[in-house]
C-alpha positions as protocol buffer text, in pm:
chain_id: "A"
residue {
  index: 1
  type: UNK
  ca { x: -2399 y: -123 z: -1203 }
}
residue {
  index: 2
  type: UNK
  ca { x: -2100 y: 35 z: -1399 }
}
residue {
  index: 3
  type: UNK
  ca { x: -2083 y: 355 z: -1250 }
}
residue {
  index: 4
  type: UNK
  ca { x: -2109 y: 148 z: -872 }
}
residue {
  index: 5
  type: UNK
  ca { x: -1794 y: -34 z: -1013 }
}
residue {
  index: 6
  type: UNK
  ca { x: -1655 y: 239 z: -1176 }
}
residue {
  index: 7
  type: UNK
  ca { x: -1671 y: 425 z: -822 }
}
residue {
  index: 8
  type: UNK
  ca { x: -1516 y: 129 z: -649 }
}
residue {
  index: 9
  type: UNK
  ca { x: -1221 y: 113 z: -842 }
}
residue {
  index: 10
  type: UNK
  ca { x: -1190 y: 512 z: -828 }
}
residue {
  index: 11
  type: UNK
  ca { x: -1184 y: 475 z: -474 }
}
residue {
  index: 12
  type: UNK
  ca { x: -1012 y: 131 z: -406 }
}
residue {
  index: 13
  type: UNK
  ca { x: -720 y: 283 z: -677 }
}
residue {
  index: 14
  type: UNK
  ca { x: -728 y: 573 z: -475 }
}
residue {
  index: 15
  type: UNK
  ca { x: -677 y: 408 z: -112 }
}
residue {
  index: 16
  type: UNK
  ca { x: -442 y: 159 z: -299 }
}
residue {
  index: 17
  type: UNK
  ca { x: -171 y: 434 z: -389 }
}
residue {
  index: 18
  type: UNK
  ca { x: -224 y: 623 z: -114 }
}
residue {
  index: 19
  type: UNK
  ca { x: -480 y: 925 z: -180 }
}
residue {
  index: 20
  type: UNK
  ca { x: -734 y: 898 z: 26 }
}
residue {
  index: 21
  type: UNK
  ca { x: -684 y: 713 z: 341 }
}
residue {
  index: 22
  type: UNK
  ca { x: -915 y: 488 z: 513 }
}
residue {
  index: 23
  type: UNK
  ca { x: -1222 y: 550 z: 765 }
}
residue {
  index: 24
  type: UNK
  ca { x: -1156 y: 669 z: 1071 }
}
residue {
  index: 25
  type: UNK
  ca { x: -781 y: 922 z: 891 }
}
residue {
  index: 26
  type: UNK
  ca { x: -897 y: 1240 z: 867 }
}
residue {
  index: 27
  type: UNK
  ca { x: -611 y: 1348 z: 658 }
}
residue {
  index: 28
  type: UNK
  ca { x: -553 y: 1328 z: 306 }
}
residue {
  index: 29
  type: UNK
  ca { x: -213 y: 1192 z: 236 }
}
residue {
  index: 30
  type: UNK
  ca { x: -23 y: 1135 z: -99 }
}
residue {
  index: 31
  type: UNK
  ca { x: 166 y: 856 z: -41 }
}
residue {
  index: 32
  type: UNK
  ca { x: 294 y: 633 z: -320 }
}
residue {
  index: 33
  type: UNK
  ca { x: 459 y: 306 z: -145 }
}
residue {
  index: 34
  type: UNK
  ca { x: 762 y: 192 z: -273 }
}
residue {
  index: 35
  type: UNK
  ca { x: 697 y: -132 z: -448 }
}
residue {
  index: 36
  type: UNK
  ca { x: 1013 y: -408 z: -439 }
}
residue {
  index: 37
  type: UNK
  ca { x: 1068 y: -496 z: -837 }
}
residue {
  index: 38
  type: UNK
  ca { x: 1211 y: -846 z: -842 }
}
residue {
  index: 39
  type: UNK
  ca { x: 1355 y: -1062 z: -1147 }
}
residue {
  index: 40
  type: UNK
  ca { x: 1114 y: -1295 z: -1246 }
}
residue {
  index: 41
  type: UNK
  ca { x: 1213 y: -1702 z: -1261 }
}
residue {
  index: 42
  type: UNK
  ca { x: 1176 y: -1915 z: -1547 }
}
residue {
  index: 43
  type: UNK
  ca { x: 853 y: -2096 z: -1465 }
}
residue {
  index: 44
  type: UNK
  ca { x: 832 y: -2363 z: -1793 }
}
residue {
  index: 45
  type: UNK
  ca { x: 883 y: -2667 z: -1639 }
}
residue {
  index: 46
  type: UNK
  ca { x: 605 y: -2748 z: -1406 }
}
residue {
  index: 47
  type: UNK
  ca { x: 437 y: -3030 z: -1401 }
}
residue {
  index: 48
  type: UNK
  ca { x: 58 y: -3006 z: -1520 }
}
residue {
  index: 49
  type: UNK
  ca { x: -103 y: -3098 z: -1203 }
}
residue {
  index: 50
  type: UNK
  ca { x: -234 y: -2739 z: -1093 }
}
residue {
  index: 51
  type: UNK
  ca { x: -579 y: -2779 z: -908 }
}
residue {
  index: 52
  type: UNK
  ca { x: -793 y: -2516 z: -1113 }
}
residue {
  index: 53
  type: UNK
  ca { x: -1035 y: -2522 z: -797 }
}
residue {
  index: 54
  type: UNK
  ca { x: -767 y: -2261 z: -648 }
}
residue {
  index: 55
  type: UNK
  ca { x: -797 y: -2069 z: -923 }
}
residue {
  index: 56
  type: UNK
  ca { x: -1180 y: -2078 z: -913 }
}
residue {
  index: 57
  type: UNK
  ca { x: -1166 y: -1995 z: -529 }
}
residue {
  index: 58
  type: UNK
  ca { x: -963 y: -1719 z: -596 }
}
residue {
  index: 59
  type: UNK
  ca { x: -1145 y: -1515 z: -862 }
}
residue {
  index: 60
  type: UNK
  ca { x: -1504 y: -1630 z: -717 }
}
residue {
  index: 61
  type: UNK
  ca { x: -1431 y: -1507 z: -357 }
}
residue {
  index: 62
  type: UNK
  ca { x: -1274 y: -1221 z: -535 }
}
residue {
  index: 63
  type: UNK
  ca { x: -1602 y: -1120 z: -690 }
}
residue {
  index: 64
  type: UNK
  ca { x: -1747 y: -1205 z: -373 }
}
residue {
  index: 65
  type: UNK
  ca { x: -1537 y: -946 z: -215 }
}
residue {
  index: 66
  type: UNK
  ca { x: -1649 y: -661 z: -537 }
}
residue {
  index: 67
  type: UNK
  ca { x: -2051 y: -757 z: -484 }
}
residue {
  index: 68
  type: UNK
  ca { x: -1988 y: -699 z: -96 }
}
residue {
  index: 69
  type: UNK
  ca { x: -1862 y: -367 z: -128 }
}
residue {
  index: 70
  type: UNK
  ca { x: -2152 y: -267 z: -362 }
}
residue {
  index: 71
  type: UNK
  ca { x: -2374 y: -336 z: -24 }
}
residue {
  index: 72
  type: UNK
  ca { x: -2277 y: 78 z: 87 }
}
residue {
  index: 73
  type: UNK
  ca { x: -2131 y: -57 z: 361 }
}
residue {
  index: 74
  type: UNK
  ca { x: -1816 y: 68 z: 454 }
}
residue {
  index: 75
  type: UNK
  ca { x: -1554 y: -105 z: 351 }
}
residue {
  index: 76
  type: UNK
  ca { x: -1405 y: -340 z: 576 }
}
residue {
  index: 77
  type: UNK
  ca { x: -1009 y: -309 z: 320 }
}
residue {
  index: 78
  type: UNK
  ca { x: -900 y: -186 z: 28 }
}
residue {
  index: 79
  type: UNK
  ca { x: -873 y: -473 z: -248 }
}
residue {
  index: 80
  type: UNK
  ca { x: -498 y: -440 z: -209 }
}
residue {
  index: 81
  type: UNK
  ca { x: -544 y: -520 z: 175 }
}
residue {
  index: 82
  type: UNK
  ca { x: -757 y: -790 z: 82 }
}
residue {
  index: 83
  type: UNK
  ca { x: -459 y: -907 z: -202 }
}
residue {
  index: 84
  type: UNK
  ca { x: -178 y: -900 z: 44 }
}
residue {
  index: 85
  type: UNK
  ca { x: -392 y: -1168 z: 278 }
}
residue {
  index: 86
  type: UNK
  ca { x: -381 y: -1407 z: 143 }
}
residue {
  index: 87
  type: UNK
  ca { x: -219 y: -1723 z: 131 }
}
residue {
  index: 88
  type: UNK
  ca { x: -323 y: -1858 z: -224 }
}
residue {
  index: 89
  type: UNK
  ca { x: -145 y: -1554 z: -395 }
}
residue {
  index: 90
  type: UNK
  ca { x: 204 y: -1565 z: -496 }
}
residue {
  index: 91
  type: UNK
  ca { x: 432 y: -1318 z: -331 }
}
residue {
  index: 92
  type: UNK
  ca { x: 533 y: -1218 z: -746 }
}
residue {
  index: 93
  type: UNK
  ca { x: 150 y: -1165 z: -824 }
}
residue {
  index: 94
  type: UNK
  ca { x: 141 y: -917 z: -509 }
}
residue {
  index: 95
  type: UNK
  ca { x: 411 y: -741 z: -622 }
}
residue {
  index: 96
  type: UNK
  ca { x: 315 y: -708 z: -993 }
}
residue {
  index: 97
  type: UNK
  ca { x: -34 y: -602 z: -895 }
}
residue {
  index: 98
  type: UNK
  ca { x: 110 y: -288 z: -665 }
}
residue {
  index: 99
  type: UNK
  ca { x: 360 y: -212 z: -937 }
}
residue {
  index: 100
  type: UNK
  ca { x: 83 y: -167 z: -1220 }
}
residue {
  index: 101
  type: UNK
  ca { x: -151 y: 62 z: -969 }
}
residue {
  index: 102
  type: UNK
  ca { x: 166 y: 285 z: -855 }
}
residue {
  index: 103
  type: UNK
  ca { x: 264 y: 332 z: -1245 }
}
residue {
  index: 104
  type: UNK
  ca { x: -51 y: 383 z: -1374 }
}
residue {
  index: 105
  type: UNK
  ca { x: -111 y: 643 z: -1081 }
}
residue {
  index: 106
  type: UNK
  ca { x: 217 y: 831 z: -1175 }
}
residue {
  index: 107
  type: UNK
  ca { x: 126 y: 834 z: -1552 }
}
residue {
  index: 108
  type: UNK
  ca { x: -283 y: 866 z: -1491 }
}
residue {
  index: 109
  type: UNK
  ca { x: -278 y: 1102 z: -1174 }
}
residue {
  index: 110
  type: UNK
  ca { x: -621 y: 1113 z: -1053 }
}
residue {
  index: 111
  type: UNK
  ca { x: -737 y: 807 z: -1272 }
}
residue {
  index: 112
  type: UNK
  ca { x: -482 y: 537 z: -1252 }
}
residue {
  index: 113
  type: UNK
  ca { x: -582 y: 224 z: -1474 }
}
residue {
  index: 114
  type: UNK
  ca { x: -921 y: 313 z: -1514 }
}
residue {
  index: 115
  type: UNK
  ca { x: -1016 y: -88 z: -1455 }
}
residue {
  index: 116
  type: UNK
  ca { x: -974 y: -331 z: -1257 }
}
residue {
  index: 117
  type: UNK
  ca { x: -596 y: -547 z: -1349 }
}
residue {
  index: 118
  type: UNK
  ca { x: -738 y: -875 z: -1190 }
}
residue {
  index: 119
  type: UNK
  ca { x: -1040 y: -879 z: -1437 }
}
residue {
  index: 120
  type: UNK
  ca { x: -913 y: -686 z: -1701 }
}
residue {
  index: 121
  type: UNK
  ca { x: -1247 y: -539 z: -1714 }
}
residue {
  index: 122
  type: UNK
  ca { x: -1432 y: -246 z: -1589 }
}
residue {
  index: 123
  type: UNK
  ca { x: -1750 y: -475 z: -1541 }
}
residue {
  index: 124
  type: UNK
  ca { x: -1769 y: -824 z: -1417 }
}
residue {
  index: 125
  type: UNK
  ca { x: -2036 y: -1154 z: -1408 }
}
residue {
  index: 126
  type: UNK
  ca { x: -2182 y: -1109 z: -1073 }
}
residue {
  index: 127
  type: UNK
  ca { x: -2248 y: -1462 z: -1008 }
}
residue {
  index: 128
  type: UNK
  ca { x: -1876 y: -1559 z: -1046 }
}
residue {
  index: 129
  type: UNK
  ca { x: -1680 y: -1821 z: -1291 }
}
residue {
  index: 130
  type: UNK
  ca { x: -1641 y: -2132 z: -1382 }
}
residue {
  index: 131
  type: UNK
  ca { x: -1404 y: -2344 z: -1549 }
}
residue {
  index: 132
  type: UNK
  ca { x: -1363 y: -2296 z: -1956 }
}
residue {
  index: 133
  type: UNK
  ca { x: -1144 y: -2531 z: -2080 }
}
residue {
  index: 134
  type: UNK
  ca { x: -840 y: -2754 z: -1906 }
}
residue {
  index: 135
  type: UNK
  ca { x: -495 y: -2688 z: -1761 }
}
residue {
  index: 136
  type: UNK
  ca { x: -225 y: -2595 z: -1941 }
}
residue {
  index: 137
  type: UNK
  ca { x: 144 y: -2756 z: -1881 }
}
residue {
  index: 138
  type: UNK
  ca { x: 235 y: -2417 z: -1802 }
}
residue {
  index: 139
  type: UNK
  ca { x: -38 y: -2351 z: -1570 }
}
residue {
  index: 140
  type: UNK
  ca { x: -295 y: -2153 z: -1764 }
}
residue {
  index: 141
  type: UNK
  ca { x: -628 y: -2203 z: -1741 }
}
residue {
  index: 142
  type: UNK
  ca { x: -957 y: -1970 z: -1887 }
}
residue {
  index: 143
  type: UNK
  ca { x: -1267 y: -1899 z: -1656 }
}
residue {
  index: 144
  type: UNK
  ca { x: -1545 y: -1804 z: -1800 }
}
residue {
  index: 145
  type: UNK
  ca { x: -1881 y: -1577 z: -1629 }
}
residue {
  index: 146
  type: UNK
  ca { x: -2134 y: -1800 z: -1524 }
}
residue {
  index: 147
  type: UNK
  ca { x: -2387 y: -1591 z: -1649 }
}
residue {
  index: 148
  type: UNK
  ca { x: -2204 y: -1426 z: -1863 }
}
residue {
  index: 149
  type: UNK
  ca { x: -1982 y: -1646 z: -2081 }
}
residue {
  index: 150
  type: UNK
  ca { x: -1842 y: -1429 z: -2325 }
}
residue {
  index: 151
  type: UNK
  ca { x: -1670 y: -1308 z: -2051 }
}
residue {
  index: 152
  type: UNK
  ca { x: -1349 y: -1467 z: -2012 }
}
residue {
  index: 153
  type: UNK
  ca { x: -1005 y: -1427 z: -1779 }
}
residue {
  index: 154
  type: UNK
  ca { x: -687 y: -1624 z: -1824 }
}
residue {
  index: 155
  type: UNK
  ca { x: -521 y: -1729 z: -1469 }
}
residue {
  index: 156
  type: UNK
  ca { x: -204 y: -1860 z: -1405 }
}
residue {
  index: 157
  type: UNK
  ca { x: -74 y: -2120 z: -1111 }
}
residue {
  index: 158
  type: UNK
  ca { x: 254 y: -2234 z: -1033 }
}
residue {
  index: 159
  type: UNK
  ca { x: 410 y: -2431 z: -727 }
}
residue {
  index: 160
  type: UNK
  ca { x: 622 y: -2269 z: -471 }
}
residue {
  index: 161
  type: UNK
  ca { x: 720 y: -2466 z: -180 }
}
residue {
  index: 162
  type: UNK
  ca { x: 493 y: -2773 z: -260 }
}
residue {
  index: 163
  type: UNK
  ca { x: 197 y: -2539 z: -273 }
}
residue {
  index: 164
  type: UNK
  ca { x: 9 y: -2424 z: -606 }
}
residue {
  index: 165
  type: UNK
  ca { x: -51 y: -2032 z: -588 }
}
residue {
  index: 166
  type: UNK
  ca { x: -253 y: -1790 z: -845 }
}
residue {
  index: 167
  type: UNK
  ca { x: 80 y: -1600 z: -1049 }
}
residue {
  index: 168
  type: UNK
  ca { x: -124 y: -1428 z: -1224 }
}
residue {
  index: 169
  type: UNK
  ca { x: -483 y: -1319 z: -1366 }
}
residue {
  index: 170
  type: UNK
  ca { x: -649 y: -1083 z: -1605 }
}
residue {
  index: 171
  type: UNK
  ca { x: -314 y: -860 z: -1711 }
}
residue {
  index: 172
  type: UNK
  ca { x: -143 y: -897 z: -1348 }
}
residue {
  index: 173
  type: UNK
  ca { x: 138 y: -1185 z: -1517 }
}
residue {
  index: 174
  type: UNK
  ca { x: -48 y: -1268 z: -1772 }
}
residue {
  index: 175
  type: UNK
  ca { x: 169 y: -1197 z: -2058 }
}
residue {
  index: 176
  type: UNK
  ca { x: -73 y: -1021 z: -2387 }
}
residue {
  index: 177
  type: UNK
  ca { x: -16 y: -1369 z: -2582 }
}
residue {
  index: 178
  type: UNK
  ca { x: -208 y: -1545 z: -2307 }
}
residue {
  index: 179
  type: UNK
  ca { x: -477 y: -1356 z: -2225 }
}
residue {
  index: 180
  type: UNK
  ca { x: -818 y: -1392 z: -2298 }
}
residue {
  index: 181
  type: UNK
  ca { x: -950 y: -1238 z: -2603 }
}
residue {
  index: 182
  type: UNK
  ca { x: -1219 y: -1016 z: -2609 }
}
């Protein structure tokens, strides 16, 4: 099981910055895309009526998306493909997220993070997360591995536009203070 996940993030790292390209491009190209850096917003005064079901969504399909690609099928898109899909994510997580896998690719050339930002984990609870714990004010909440409950992530929410979006999970936002300890 590790060295299947260890392989997909090799690989999904890999298509992610640019060094190998996907099925059907026969050529090998080096690209690194340039990744927008914006200044973040002071996010302290929501309200604490974040819907932790979006978060659980999130990370569950998420995993869903890991334990597909562990099927040898080819991959259908990278995990930064599937990222910039979707509609739950904020735009700032998006960013962040492509910012630590171009950095780590320039310092780690070949290796990158060497795990997976979302989880903040090289391994995961195949059967997905639950809910540990309530809402913070600020958005927070834990998830914890279903079958595996020692195995905690923090997430964050906020509202843009009237809508509550992930911000951040694992170490993508998360600042070190708030996330889970292991």
């Amino acid at each position: 099981m590790i060295n299947k996940l260890l392989t997909v993030l090799s690989l999904t790292m890999l298509y992610g910055i640019g060094l190998l390209t996907m099925p059907g491009n026969d050529k090998i190209a080096p690209v690194i895309p340039e990744v927008e850096i914006k200044e973040r917003q002071d996010l302290s005064g929501q309200q604490n009526s974040a819907d932790p079901k979006i978060a659980l969504d999130f990370i569950n399909e998420y995993i869903g998306f890991l334990n597909k690609s562990f099927t040898g099928n080819d991959w259908e898109m990278s995990i930064e493909q599937w990222l910039d899909n979707r509609s739950d994510v904020s735009s700032d997580f998006k960013i962040e997220y492509h910012r630590l896998l171009k950095e780590a690719a320039l310092e780690n050339p070949g290796y990158g993070l060497g795990f997976d930002p979302i989880l903040d984990a090289q391994d995961f609870p195949d059967n997905g997360f639950e809910l540990y714990g309530a809402v913070s004010s600020l958005g927070y909440l834990t998830v914890r591995g279903i079958d595996w409950e020692d195995f905690k992530i923090r997430i964050r929410l906020v509202k843009e536009n009237n809508k509550w979006l992930v911000y951040g999970s694992g170490i993508v936002n998360i600042p070190e203070t708030e996330q889970a300890i292991r």
